[in-house]
DRENDO-1510 file (C-alpha; in Angstrom, 1 decimal, always signed):
<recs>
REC; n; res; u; v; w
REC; 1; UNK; +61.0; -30.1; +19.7 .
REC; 2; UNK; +64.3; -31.7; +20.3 .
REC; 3; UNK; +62.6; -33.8; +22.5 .
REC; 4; UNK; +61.1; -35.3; +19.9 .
REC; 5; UNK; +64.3; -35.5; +18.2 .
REC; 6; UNK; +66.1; -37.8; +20.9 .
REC; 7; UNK; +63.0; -39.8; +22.2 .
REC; 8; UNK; +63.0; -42.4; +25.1 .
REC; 9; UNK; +66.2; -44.9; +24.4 .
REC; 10; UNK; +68.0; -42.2; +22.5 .
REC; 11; UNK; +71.7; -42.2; +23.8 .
REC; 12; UNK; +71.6; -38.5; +24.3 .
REC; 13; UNK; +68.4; -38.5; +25.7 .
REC; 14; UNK; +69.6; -37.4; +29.3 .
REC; 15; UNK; +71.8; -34.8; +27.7 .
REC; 16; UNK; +68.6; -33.0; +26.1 .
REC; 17; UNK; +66.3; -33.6; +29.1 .
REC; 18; UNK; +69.4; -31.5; +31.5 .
REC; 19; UNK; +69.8; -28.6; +28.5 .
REC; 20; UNK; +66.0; -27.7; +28.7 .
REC; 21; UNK; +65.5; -28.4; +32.3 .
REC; 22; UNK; +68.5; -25.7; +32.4 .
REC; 23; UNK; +67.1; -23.4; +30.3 .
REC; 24; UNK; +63.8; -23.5; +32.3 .
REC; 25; UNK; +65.8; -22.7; +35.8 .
REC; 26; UNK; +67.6; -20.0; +33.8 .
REC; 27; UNK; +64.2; -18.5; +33.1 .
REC; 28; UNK; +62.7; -19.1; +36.2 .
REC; 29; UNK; +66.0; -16.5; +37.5 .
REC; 30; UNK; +64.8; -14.1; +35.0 .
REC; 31; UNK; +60.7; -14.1; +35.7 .
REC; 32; UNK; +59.9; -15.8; +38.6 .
REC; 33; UNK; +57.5; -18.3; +37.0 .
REC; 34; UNK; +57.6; -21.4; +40.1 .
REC; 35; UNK; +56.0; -23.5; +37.3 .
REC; 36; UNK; +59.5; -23.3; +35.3 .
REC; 37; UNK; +61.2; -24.2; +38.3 .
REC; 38; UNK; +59.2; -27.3; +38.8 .
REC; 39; UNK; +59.6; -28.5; +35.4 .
REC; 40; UNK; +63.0; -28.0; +35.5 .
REC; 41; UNK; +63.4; -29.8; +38.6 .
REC; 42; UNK; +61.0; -32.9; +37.0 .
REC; 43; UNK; +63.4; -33.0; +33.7 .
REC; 44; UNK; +66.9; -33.4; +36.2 .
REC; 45; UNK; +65.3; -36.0; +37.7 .
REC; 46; UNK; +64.1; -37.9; +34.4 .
REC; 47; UNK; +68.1; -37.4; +32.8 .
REC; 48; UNK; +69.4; -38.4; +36.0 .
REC; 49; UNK; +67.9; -41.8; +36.3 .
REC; 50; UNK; +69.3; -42.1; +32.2 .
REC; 51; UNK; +72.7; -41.1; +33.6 .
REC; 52; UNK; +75.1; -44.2; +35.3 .
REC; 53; UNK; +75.2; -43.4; +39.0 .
REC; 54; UNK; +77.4; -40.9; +40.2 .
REC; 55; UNK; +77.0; -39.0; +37.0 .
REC; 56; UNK; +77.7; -35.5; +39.0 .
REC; 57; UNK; +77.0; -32.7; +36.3 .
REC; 58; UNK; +73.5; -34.0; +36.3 .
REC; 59; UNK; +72.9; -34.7; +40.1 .
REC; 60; UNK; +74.7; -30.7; +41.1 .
REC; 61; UNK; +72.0; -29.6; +38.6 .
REC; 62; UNK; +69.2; -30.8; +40.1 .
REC; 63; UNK; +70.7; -30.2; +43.8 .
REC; 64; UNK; +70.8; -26.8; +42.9 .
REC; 65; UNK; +67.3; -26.3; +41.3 .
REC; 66; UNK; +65.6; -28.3; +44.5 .
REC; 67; UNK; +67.7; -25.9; +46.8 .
REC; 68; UNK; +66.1; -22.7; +44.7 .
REC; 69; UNK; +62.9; -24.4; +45.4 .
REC; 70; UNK; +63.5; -24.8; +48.8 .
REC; 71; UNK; +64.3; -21.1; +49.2 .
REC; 72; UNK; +61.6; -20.5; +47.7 .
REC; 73; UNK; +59.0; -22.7; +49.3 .
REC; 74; UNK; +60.8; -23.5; +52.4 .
REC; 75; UNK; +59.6; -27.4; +51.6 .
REC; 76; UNK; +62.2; -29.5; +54.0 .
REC; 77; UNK; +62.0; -33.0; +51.5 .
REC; 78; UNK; +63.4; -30.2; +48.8 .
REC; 79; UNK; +66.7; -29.1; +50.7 .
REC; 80; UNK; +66.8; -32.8; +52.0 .
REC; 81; UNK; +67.4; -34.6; +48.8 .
REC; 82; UNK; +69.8; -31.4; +47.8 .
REC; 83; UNK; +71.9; -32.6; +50.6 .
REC; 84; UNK; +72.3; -35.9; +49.5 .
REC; 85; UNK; +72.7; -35.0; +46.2 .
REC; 86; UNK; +75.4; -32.8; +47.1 .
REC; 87; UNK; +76.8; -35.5; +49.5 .
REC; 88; UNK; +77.1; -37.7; +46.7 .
REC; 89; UNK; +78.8; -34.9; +44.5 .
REC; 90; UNK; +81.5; -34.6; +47.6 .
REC; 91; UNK; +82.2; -38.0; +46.9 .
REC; 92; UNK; +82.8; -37.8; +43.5 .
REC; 93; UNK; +85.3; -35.4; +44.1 .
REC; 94; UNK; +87.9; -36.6; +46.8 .
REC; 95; UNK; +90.8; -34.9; +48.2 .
REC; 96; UNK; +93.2; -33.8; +45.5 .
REC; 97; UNK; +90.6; -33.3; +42.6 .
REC; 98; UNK; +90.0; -29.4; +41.6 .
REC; 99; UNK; +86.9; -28.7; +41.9 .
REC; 100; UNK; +86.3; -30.2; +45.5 .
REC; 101; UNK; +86.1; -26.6; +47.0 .
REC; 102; UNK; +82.8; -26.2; +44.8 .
REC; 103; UNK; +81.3; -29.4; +46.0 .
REC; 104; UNK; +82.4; -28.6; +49.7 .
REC; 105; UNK; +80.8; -24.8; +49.5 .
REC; 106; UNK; +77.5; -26.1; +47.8 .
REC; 107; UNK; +76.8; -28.5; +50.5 .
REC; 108; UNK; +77.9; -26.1; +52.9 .
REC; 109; UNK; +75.5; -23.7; +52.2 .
REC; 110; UNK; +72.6; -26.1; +51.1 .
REC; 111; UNK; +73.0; -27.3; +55.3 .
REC; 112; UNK; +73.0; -23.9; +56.3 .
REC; 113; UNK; +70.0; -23.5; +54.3 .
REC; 114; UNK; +68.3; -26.3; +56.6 .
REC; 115; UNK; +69.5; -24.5; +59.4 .
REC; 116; UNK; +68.2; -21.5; +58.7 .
REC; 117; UNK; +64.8; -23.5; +58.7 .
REC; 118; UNK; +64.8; -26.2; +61.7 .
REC; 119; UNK; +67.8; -24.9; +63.5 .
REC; 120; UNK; +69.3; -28.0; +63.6 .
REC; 121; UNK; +73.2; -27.1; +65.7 .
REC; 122; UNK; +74.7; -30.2; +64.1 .
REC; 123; UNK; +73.7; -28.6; +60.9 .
REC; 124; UNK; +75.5; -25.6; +61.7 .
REC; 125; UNK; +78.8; -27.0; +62.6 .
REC; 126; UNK; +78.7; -29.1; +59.4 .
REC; 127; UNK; +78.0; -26.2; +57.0 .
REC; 128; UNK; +80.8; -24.2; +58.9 .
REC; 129; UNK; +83.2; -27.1; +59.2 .
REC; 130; UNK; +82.6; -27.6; +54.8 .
REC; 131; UNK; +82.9; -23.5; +54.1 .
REC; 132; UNK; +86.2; -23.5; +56.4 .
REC; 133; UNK; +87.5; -26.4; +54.4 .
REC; 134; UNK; +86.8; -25.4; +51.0 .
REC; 135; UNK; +88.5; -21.9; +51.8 .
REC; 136; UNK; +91.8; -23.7; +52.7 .
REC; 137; UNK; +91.5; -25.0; +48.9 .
REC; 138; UNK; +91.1; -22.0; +47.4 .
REC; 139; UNK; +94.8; -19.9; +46.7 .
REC; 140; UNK; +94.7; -16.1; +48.2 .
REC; 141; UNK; +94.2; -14.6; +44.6 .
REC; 142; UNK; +91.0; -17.5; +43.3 .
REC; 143; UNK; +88.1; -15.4; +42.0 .
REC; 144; UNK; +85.9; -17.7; +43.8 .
REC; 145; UNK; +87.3; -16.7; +47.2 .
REC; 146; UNK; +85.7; -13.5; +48.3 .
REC; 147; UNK; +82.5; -15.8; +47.4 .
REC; 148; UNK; +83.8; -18.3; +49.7 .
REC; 149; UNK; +84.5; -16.1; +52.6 .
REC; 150; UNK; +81.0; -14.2; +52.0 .
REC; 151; UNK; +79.3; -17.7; +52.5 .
REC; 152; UNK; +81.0; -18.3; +55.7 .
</recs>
């Protein structure tokens, strides 16, 4: 229905397209249903090409949601284009900003993800390389750190 609301050339368009293709991952956590997952991952895409590039709220959304379907599926173009999404995330964030340890750990585990499939070394290396990196960020008492360490 809000949909409707905010058809195509609506300003906020992209912002309604990411709240329900959120709320369809959300459910997909709670029951499993791949067909939520997919729609999800369909509705990132459509607010993302509303979004100005480098929008990254909107591109670490769908990232995430095509690396669920990738562990889900195991379909390599899925974890591919989470890579390069999350690539493009890192570099939105550079050095200095505060939520570059997030960006560093999501790609980190997205590659060891592709790993874990093709067994790509270089792949590997990289993932351990970004989860090293984005501990160093994190202060001895972050919340996020025994998260961090458990990735690595």
């Amino acid at each position: 229905a809000a949909l409707l609301l905010r058809p195509p050339g609506h300003d906020n368009r992209s912002q309604t397209l990411n709240n329900l293709a959120a709320s369809l991952a959300e459910r997909f956590t709670q029951r499993g249903v791949p067909s939520d997952l997919d729609e999800s991952i369909e509705l990132h895409q459509a607010a993302l090409l509303l979004r100005p590039p480098g929008h990254l709220l909107r591109s670490f959304n769908l990232a995430t949601s095509l690396s669920e379907r990738f562990r889900q599926r195991g379909v390599p173009s899925d974890i591919d284009e989470s890579i390069e999404l999350h690539r493009a995330a890192l570099l939105l964030r550079p050095p200095g900003h505060s939520d570059r340890s997030s960006s560093l750990n999501n790609l980190a585990i997205s590659l060891g993800d592709r790993f874990s499939q093709r067994g790509i070394l270089s792949d590997l290396d990289e993932s351990i390389k970004l989860h090293r990196a984005a501990l160093l960020l994190l202060p001895p008492d972050h919340s996020d750190r025994s998260v961090f360490l458990n990735n690595l």
